[in-house]
C-alpha positions as CSV (number, residue, x, y, z in Angstrom):
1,X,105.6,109.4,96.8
2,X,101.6,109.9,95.4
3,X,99.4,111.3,98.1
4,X,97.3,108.1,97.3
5,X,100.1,105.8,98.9
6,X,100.2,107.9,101.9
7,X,96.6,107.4,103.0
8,X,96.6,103.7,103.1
9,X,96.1,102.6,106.1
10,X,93.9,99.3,107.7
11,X,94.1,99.3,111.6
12,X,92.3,96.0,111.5
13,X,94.4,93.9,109.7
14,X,97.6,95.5,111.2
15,X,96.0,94.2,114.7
16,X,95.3,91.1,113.4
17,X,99.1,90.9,112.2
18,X,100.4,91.5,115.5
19,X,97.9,89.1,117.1
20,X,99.3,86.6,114.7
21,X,95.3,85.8,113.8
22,X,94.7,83.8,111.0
23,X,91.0,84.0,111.0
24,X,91.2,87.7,111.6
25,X,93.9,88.7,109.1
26,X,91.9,86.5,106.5
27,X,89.0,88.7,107.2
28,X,90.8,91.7,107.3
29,X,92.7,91.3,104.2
30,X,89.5,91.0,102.3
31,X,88.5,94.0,102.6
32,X,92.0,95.6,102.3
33,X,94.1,98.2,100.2
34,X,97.8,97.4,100.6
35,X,101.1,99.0,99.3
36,X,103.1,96.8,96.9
37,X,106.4,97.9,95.4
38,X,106.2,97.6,91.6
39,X,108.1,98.6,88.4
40,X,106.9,101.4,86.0
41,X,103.5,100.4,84.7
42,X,104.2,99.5,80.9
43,X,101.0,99.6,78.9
44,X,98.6,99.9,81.8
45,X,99.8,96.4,83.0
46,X,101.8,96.7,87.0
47,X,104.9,94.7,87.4
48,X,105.1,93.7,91.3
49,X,108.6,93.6,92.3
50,X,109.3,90.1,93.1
51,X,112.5,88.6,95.5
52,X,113.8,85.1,95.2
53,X,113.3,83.5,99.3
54,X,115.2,79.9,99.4
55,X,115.4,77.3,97.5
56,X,114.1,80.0,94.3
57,X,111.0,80.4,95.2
58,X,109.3,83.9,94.6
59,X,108.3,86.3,97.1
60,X,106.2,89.7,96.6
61,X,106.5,92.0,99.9
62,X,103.2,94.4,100.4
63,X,102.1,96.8,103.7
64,X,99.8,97.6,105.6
65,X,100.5,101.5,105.3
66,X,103.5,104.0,104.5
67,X,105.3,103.4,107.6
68,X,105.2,99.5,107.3
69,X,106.3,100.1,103.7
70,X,109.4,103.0,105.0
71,X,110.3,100.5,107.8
72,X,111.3,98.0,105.4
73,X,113.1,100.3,102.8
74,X,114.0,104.1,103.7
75,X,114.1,104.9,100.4
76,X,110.8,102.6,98.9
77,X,110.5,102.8,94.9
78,X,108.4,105.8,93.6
79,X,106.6,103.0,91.3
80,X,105.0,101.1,95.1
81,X,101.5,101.0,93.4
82,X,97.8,100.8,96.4
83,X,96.2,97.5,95.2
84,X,93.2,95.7,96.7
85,X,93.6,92.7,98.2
86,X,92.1,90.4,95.5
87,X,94.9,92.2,92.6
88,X,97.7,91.5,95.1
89,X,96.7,87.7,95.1
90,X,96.1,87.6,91.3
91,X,99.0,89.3,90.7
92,X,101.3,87.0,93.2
93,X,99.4,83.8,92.6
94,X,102.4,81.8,91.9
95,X,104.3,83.6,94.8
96,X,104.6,84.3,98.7
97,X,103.2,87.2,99.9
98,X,104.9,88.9,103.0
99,X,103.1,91.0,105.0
100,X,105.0,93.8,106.6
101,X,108.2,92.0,106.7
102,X,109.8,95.0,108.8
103,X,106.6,95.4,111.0
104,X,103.9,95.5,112.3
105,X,103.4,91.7,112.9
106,X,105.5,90.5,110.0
107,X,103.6,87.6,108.8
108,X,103.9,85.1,105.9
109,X,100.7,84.0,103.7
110,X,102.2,80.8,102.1
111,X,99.6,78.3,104.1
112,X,101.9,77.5,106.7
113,X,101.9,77.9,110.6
114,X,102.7,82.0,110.9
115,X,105.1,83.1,113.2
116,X,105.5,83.3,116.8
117,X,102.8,86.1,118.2
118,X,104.3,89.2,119.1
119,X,104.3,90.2,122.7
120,X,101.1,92.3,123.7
121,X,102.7,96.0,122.8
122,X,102.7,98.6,125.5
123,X,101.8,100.9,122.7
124,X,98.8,101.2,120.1
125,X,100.8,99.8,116.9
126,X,98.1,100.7,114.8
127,X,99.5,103.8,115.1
128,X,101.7,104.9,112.9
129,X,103.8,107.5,115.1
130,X,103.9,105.3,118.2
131,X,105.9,102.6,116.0
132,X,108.1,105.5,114.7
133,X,108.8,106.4,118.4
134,X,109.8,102.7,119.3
135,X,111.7,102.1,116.1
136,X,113.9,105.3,117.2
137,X,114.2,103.9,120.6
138,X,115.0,100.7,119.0
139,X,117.8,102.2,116.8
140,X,119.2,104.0,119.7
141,X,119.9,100.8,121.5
142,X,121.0,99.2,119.0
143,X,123.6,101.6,118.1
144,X,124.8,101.9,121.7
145,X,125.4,98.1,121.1
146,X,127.3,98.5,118.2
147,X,129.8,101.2,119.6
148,X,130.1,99.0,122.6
149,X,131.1,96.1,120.6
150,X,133.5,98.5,118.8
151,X,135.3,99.6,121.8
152,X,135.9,95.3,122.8
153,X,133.2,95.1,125.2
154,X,131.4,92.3,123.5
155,X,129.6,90.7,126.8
156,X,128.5,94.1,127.8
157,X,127.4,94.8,123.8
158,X,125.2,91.8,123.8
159,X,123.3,92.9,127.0
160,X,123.0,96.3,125.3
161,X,121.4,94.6,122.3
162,X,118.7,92.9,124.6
163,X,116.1,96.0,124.6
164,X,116.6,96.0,120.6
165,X,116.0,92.8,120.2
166,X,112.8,93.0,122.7
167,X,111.5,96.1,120.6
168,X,112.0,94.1,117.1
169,X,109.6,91.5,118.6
170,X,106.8,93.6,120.2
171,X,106.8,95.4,117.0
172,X,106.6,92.3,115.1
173,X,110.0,93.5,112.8
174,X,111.0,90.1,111.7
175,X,113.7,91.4,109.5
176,X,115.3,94.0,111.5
177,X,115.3,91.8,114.6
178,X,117.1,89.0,112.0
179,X,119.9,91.4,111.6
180,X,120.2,92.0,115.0
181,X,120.7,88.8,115.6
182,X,123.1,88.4,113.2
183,X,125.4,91.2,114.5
184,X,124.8,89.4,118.1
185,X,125.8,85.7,117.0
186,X,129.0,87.8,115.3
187,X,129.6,89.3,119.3
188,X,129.1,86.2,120.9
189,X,131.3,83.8,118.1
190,X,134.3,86.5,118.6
191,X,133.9,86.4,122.3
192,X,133.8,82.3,122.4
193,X,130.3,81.1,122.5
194,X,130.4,79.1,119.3
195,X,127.7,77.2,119.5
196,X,125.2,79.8,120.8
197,X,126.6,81.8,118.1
198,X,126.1,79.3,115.5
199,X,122.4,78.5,116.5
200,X,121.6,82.3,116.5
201,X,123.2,82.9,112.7
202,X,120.8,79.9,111.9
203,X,117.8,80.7,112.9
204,X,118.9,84.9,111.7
205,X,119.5,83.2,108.2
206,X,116.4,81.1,108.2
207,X,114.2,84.5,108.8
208,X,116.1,86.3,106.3
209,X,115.9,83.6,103.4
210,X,112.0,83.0,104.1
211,X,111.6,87.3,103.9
212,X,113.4,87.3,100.5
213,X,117.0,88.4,101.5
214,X,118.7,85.6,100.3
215,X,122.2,87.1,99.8
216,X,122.4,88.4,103.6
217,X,120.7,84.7,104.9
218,X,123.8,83.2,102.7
219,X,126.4,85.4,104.6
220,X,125.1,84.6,107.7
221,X,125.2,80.5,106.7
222,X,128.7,80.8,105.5
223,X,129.8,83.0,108.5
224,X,128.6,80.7,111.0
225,X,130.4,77.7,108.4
226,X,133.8,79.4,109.0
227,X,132.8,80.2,112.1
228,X,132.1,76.3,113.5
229,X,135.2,75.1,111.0
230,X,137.6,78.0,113.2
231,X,136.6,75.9,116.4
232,X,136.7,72.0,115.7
233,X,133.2,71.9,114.8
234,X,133.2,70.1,111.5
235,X,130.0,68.2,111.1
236,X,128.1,71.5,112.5
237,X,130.8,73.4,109.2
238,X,129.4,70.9,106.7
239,X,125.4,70.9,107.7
240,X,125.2,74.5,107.8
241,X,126.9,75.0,104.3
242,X,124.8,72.2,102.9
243,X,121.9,74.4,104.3
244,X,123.4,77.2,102.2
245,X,123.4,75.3,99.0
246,X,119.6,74.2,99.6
247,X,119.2,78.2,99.7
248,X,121.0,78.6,97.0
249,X,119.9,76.1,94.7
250,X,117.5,73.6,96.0
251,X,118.1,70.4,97.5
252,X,118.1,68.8,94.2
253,X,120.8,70.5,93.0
254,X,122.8,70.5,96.3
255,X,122.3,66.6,96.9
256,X,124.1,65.9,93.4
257,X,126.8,68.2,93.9
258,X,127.4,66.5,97.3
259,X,127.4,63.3,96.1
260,X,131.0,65.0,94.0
261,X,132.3,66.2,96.2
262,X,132.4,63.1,98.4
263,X,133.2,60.9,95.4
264,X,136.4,62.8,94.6
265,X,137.1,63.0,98.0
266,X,137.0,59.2,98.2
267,X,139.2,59.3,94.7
268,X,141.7,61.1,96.7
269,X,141.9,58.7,99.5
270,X,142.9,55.9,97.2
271,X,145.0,58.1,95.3
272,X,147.4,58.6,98.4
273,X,147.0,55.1,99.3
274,X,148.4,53.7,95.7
């Protein structure tokens, strides 16, 4: 990792982030240098690495600083390149951008209403090593949880996930606070909640799909599918895996294949009436 990437920073517009500030990020991001992960430059000219969110639109991910950029992948690509705000938009204009989708203040530029405001932090979040300190206390609840859940506890484990889940939101960690809500709706479907269960794999998936992780927002559709077919539930079974063909391939596409499925399914019905 260059020393250039590791001196990004821009207090301002992670504030703004958090605050959930249009007019302020706007201003903020003007002047801006963000981290963007990108393939080897070929002939001078940068690749952005690029995700597919729902329904196949693109999505380009780019931080605030370092952290913001390690939050979101432990391991980020030697090839993340520091661009100016104005490159990032050239670059991406035919895409979503996602701000810091791991934190601080994970926030989507795609015209739209942003997300819910954080919860005014205890801690300065423009700080890089405060976050670290909560995302360690956040890991170490969350892994309580887990090992609770292990041992069969499930009500206790989803108690134990609460201060996880509270720490994903203050620090504005859309995705991480996603999978932990996946793992809870898991918890609470094994332990017979269904429908609570269903409505938090839903909402998980719909966070996950609009931050570019398509394949885990699928699972967590087609978990909660099996999930609501297991207990009776077969109208909630059918809309949430038509909401997982929409992901998959547009509502276009998905419409038409429904339209099928229902026609052989009517073909049948005579069939065993004949």
């Amino acid at each position: 990792m260059s020393v250039e990437l590791a001196h990004v920073a821009n207090p301002r517009l992670v504030q703004a982030l958090l605050d959930q500030d249009r007019t302020e990020v706007d201003a903020a991001l003007a002047g801006s240098t963000l981290l963007v992960p990108a393939s080897e430059p070929r002939g001078g000219e940068i690749v952005l690495e690029t995700r597919r969110a729902g329904g196949g639109s693109r999505l380009v991910c780019a931080f605030t600083d370092l952290e913001a950029l390690q939050a979101w992948d432990r391991n980020p690509p030697g090839a993340a390149v520091a661009l100016d705000w104005t490159a990032v938009a050239g670059l991406a204009a035919d895409a979503t951008v996602a701000l810091n989708p791991a934190g601080p203040g994970a926030y989507l530029l795609n015209g739209s209403t942003p997300a819910n405001a954080s919860p005014r932090p205890a801690l300065d979040l423009t700080d890089p090593p405060s976050r670290r300190r909560l995302r360690l206390q956040t890991n170490q609840a969350h892994e309580l949880a887990r090992r609770t859940a292990a041992a069969g506890h499930l009500s206790e484990a989803c108690e134990q996930l609460r201060p996880a889940l509270s720490a994903c939101a203050e620090l504005g960690d859309r995705l991480h606070g996603a999978a932990a809500a996946l793992e809870l709706a898991g918890w609470r479907a094994r332990s017979g909640s269904t429908r609570l269960a269903l409505a938090g794999w839903r909402e998980a998936a719909e966070t996950m799909a609009a931050l570019g992780e398509l394949d885990l927002a699928l699972d967590a559709l087609l978990d909660a599918a099996q999930a609501a077919a297991a207990g009776g539930l077969a109208r909630e079974a059918e809309a949430l895996s038509v909401t997982a063909l929409d992901l998959a391939a547009g509502s276009d596409f998905s419409d038409r294949l429904i339209t099928v499925w229902r026609a052989l399914d009517r073909t049948a019905e005579v069939g065993s009436l004949a």
